[in-house]
Each structure stands twice: as structure tokens, then as C-alpha cells.
C-alpha positions as a printed NumPy array, in Angstrom:
array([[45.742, 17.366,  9.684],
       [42.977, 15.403,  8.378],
       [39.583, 16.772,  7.507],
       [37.072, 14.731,  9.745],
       [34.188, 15.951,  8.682],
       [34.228, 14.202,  4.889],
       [33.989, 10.801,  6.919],
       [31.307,  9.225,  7.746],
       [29.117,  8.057, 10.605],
       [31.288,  6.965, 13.751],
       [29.609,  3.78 , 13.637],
       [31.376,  1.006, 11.762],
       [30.002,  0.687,  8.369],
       [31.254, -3.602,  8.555],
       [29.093, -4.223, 11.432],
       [25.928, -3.112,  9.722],
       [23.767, -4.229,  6.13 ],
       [24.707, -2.808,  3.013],
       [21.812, -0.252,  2.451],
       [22.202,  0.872,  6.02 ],
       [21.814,  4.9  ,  6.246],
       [22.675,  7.235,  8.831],
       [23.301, 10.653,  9.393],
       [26.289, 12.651, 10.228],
       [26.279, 16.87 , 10.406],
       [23.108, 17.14 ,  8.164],
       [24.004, 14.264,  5.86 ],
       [23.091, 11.174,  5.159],
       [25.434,  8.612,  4.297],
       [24.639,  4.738,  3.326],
       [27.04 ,  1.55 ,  3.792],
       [27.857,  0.008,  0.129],
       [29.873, -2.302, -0.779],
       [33.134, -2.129, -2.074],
       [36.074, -3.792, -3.303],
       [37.751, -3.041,  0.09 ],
       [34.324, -4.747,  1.632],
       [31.808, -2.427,  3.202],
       [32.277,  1.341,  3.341],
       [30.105,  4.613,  3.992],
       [29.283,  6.705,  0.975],
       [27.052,  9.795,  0.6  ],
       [23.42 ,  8.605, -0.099],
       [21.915, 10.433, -2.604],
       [18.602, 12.266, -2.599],
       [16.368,  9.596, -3.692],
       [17.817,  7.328, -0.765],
       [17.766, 10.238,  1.787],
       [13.683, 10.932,  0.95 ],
       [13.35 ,  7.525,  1.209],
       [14.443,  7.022,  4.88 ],
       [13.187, 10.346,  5.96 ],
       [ 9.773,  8.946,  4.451],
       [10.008,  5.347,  6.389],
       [11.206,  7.209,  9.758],
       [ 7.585,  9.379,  9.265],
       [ 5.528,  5.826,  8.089],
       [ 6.909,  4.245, 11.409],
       [ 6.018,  7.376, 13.287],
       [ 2.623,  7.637, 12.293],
       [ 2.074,  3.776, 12.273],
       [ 2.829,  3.295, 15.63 ],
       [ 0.748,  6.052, 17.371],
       [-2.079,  4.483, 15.009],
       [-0.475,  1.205, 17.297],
       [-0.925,  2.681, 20.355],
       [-4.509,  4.433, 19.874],
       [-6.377,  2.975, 17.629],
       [-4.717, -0.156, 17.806],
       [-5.441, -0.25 , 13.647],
       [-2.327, -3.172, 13.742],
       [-2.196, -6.489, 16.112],
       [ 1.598, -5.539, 17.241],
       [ 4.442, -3.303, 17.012],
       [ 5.958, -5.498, 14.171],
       [ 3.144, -5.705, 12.129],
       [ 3.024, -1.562, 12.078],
       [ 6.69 , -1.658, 11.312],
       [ 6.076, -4.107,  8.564],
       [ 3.524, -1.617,  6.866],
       [ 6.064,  1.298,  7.157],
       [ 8.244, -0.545,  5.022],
       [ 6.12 , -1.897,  2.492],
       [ 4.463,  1.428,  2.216],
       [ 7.818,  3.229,  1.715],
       [ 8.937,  0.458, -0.704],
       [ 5.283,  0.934, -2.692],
       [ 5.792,  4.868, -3.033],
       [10.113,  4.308, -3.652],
       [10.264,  1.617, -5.581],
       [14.326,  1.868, -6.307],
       [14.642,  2.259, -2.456],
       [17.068,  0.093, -0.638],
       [15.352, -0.825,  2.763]])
């Protein structure tokens, strides 16, 4: 019998971008390309601190949204996540 929990997210890693993370049992796990086309390998720690940072930037953005209204619309918060994310990890795949 097969160990299951080596694999990665249920999803299908073809139907998303390459750069894509998710998580599965405490780890994360991005979609890279391959010879064999797209595939889910274990992100490492500089790619799991960067989506843990952009999933607190979009978190924070949008209540700043929502009660301040600091930004015009939900994209334009979203927008700042990522370009704030990509300023402080610059090798970050977003």
C-alpha cells in the first residue's frame, strides 16, 4: 500500500499556475514545472514565508478596505498585498 501522505494537495496541480502553493497536513507544497508538465513539489521555506506573509498583507489590507476605506476597491487592496510581499521577498514567486 501506498503512502498518501508524501503526495500532494488533492487539487490538480495542471489546472492551476506554476508558482501556485497550497497546503496539505502542515505543508506547503507549490506546482512547478516539469518534464512530465506540471507537478506539486514541497515549497521551501523562503516560498512558504512568502505566502504566509501575502495571506497576512491581504488580511490586513482589506479590513483597512472595509474601515478606513484607505483603497478605492477590493482589487486595488489586493494589488498592494502583492506588491508589498514582492518588495519585502524579492525571489518570491507570486
Amino acid at each position: 500500500m501506498k503512502n498518501h501522505s508524501l503526495k500532494g494537495p488533492s487539487k490538480s496541480a495542471r489546472s492551476l499556475k506554476v508558482g501556485s502553493v497550497k497546503m496539505k497536513n502542515y505543508k506547503y507544497f507549490m506546482v512547478k514545472k516539469t518534464s512530465k508538465g506540471k507537478q506539486w513539489v514541497k515549497a521551501d521555506k523562503t516560498q512558504t514565508k512568502c505566502h504566509n506573509y501575502l495571506k497576512d498583507k491581504i488580511g490586513e489590507n482589506m479590513k483597512e478596505f472595509e474601515k478606513k476605506k484607505r483603497y478605492s476597491s477590493r482589487s486595488q487592496a489586493i494589488a498592494v498585498s502583492y506588491s508589498q510581499t514582492k518588495k519585502k521577498f524579492k525571489k518570491c514567486n507570486l
